[in-house]
N, C-alpha and C positions, 0 to 999 in steps of 0.2 A: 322124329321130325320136329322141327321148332317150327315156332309160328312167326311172320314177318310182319304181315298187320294184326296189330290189337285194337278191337274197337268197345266200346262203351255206349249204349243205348238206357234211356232213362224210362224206358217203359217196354213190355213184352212184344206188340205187334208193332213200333220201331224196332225195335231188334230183327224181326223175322222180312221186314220190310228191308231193310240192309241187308243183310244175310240172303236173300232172295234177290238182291241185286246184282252182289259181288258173283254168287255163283251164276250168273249168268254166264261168266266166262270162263267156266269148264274150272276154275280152280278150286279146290278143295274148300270148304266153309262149315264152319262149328258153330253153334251158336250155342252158350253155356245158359242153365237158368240159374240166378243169383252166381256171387263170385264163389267159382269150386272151392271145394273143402279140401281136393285131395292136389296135390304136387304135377305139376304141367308134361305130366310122363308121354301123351300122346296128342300134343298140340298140331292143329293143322296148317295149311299154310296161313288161312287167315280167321282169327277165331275173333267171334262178338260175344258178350259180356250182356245179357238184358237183365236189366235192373228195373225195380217200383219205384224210382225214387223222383219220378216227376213232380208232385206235389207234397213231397217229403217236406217236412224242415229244411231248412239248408244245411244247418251242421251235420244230419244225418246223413244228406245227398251229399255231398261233398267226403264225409268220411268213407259212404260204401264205392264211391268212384273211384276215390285213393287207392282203398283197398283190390277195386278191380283193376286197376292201373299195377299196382303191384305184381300181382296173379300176373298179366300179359307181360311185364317184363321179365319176370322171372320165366316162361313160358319161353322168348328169345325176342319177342314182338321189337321190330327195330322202329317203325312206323305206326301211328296211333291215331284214331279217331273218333271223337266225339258226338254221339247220334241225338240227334232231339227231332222233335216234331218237326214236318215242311209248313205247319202255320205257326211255329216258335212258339207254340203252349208256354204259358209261364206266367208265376207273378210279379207283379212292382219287385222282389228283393229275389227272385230266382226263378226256379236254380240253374238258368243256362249259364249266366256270367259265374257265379260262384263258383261251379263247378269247373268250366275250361281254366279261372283264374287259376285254382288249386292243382290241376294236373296241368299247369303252363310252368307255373313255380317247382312242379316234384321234378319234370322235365328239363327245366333249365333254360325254357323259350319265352324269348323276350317281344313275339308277336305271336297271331293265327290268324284265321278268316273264320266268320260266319256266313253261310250260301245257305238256306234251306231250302231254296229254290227245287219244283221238282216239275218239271214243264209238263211231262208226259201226264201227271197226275192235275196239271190246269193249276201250278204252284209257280207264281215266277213274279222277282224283286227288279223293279226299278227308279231307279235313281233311291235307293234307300228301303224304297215304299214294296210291301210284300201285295202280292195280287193274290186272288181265290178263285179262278177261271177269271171272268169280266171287272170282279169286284173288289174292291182294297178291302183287306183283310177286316177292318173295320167295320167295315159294311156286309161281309158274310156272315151265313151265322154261327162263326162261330164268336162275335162277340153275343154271344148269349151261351158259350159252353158251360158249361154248370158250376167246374172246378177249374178255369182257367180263361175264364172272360176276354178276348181279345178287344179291347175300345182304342188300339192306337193300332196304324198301318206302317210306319215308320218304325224301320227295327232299329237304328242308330239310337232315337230316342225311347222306345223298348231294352235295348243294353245300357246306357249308361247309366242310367241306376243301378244297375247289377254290377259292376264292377268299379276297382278303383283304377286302375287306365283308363288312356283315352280311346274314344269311339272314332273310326274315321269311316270314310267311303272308298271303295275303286267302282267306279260304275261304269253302266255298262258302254258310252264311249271307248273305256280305256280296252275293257274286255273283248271289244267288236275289232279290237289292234293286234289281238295273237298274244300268245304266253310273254312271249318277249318283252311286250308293252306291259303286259300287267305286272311281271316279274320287278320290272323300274319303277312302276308306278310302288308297288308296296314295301323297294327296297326305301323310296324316296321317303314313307309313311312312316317307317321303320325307323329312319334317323330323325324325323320331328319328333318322335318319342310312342308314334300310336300302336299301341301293343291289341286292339282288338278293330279290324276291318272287317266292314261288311264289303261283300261282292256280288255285284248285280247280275245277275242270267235270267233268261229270257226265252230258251230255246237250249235243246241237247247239246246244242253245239257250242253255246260258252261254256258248259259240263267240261268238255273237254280241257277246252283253252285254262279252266282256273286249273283241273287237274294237272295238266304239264307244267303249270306254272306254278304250283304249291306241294309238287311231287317231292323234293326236296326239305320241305316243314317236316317236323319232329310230328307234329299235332297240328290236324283241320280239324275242323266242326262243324258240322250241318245238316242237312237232313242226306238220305240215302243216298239220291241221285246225284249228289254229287262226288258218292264214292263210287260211283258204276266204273265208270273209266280210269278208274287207277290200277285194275289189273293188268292192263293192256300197256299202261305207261311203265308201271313197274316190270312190265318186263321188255321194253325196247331199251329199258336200261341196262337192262342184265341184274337186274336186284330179284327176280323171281324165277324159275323154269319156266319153261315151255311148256310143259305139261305138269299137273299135279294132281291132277286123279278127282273124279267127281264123285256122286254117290249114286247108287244104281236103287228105287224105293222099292219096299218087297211088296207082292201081290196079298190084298187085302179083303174082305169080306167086304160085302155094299153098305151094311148096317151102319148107320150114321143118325147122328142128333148136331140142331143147329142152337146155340147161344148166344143169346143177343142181349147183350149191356150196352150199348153204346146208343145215345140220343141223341147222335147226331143229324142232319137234314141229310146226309145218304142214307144211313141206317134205316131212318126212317122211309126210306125212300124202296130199299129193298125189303125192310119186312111187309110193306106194301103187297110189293112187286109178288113175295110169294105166298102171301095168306092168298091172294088170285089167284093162284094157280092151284088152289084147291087141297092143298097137302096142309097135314095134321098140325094148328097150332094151339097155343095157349101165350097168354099174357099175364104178366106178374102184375102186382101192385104192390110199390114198397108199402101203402097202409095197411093192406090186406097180409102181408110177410108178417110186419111187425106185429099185429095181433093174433094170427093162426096161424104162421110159421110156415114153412114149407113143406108140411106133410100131403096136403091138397097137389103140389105140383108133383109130387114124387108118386100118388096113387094114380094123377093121369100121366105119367110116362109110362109107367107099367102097363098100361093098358094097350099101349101103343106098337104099333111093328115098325121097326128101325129100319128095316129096308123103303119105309118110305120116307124116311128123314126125318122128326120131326123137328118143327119148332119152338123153341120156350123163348119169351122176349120179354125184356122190360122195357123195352124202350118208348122214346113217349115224346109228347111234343111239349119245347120250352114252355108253357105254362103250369102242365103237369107236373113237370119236373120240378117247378118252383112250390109248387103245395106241396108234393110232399118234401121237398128240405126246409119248407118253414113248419110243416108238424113234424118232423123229426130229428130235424138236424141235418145240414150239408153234410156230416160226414158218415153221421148213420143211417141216412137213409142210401147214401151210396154203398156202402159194405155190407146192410141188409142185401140190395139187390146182390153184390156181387158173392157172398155166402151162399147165397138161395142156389145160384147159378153153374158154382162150383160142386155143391151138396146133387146138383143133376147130373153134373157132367161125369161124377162117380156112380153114379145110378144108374146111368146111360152104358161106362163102360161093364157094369157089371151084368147089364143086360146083353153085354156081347156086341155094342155099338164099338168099331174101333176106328171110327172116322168123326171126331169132333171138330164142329165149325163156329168159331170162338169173334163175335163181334165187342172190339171196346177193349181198347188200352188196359186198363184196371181190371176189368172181367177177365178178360186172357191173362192176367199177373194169379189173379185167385184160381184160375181151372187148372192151368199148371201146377201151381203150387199143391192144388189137392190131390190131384195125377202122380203129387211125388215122380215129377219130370225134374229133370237136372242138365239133359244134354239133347237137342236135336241137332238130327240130319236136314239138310236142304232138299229139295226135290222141285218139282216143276211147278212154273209158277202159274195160279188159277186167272191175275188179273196183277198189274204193274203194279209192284212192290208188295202181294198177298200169294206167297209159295204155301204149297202143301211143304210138311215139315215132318218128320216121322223121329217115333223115340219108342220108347218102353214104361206100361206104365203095370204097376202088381202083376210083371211077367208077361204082359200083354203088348204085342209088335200095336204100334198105336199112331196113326196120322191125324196130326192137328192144324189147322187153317186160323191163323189169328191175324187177323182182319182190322186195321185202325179204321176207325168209325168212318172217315172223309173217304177211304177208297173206294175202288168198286165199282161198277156198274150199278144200276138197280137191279138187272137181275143175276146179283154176285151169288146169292145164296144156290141158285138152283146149277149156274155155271161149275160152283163147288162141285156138286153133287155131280155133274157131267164130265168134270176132270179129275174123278178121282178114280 
């Protein structure tokens, strides 16, 4: 079977946040880790591509997107999509623009949209301006993220640094007019010359309207949600079946460990939520890694029964997180925690844990990576846009939940544990 959409996600729990979306609708969903090694011999109808390269370089980011860009056409992908964060993560020079710019040119598309609007998750742009539930993006916190500071609300003026085209709008007047409207509006955008639109949504239901209206582009980008409804469109076209087969997850053992990397004000909000509720945790400190290593966190996992899940977190509140990347460095104090975490998540499996719960973009990029994962399945999703995902990891049938920091309820971790 070939594949029809190809998608590109710039980080692990975007990827699984996509891929958890799409199969909503019974169609079939791959999600690859890093771009496969081997030849696209058994592509599904719609495979995603999760990639580390959100805070890459941009030449790096840019070459591994190519490269997965490649992979899905050779694969059969006729339709492609671009996945980044629903708070558009990114610096002053990337890599949202650099990226779409580069796989708009290997394509041949002389426009796209950016939406990363994601309503259900309290994600929604107007007139330009990106919201965080109540608050412009500015004002959330995540401008205090650690490796991607958010201090502008306005994504027009967030991309035009990133790219060499022009930035325009379709807002949400034009969106609130039906596919129809918006289709004229960015045929109109198209011939002043603006090769990168943002489009405003506000609600599920301009989800839809940009989808039928952009069904026809080569290449969208945005965050998840706004690939939800392109299975449904893609097939009142007749461009998909009617059916394609879903995946059935296999019955697993309770034993499970939860991983938390992510410092975000949810994260923080559910490791909370479950040290109260009285089950087994432990807290890293990158200063304490950096001098004694994680042999300490590895004797109290041992110690522990995985049928009651435990906890290991680094997570921490923005000023913690600032000591330690001024005594060690923004990037190695981030890759200590995210080593430590991975170095568990193998300890965990080999103490027969086969249910790993993976909080934090970059964490979930290193626990995979160490699990020597290459390919998951979809399966049911625990909370909008965080599916249980299932794969194979040293012979071992293995469900893993990877969690971007912003999802979630507060009490994500224990819901985990009750949906699996």
């Amino acid at each position: 079977m070939s594949a029809f959409l190809g998608c590109i996600a710039d980080d692990f729990t975007g990827a699984t946040d996509l891929a958890g979306l799409l199969a909503r609708s019974g169609v079939a969903v791959s999600l690859r880790i890093g771009v496969p090694k081997s030849p696209p011999a058994d592509a599904a109808a719609f495979e995603v591509i999760a990639l580390k390269c959100r805070t890459a370089p941009v030449d790096a980011a840019v070459a591994e997107c190519r490269a997965a860009l490649d992979w899905l056409r050779r694969a059969g992908a006729q339709r492609f999509f671009w996945k980044y964060c629903s708070t558009f993560d990114s610096t002053p020079t990337g890599n949202i623009g650099p990226v779409a710019e580069a796989l708009m040119a290997d394509l041949g598309c002389t426009q796209t949209i950016y939406c990363p609007a994601f309503p259900e998750n309290g994600r929604t742009i107007f007139m330009g301006n990106l919201f965080v539930g109540r608050q412009p993006l500015a004002e959330s916190p995540m401008k205090d993220h650690p490796l991607t500071p958010m201090r502008d609300s306005n994504l027009m003026r967030l991309l035009q640094p990133q790219v060499k085209g022009t930035v325009g709008l379709a807002d949400r007047l034009t969106v609130a007019q039906g596919a129809g409207a918006l289709r004229a509006e960015l045929a109109r955008l198209a011939q002043a010359g603006t090769a990168h639109v943002v489009v405003d949504a506000v609600a599920d239901a301009d989800l839809a309207v940009i989808a039928e209206a952009c069904c026809d582009m080569t290449l969208m980008t945005g965050g998840s949600a706004v690939a939800m409804p392109l299975p449904d469109v893609y097939r009142a076209m007749g461009l998909l079946a009617a059916t394609t087969g879903g995946f059935t997850a296999p019955a697993l053992p309770r034993a499970a460990v939860i991983l938390s990397g992510s410092c975000s004000a949810m994260t923080n909000a559910q490791v909370a939520h479950y040290i109260a509720t009285g089950a087994p945790t432990l807290r890293l400190d990158p200063l304490d890694l950096a001098q004694s290593g994680v042999g300490p966190a590895l004797k109290w996992l041992a110690q522990q029964d995985m049928n009651h899940a435990p906890l290991i977190y680094a997570t921490a509140v923005p000023e913690d997180v600032r000591m330690a990347q001024e005594r060690l460095g923004r990037a190695q104090a981030g890759e200590i925690v995210e080593q430590a975490l991975a170095t568990c998540a193998l300890a965990a499996r080999d103490a027969n844990a086969r249910r790993i719960v993976v909080a934090g973009g970059e964490t979930s990029g290193a626990v995979t990576t160490a699990l020597g994962v290459d390919r998951l399945h979809i399966g049911r999703e625990i909370a909008p846009g965080v599916p249980w995902t299932y794969c194979t990891s040293a012979g071992h049938p293995m469900a893993l939940a990877l969690k971007s920091g912003n999802f979630g309820a507060p009490s994500f971790f224990s819901d985990a544990m009750g949906a699996a």
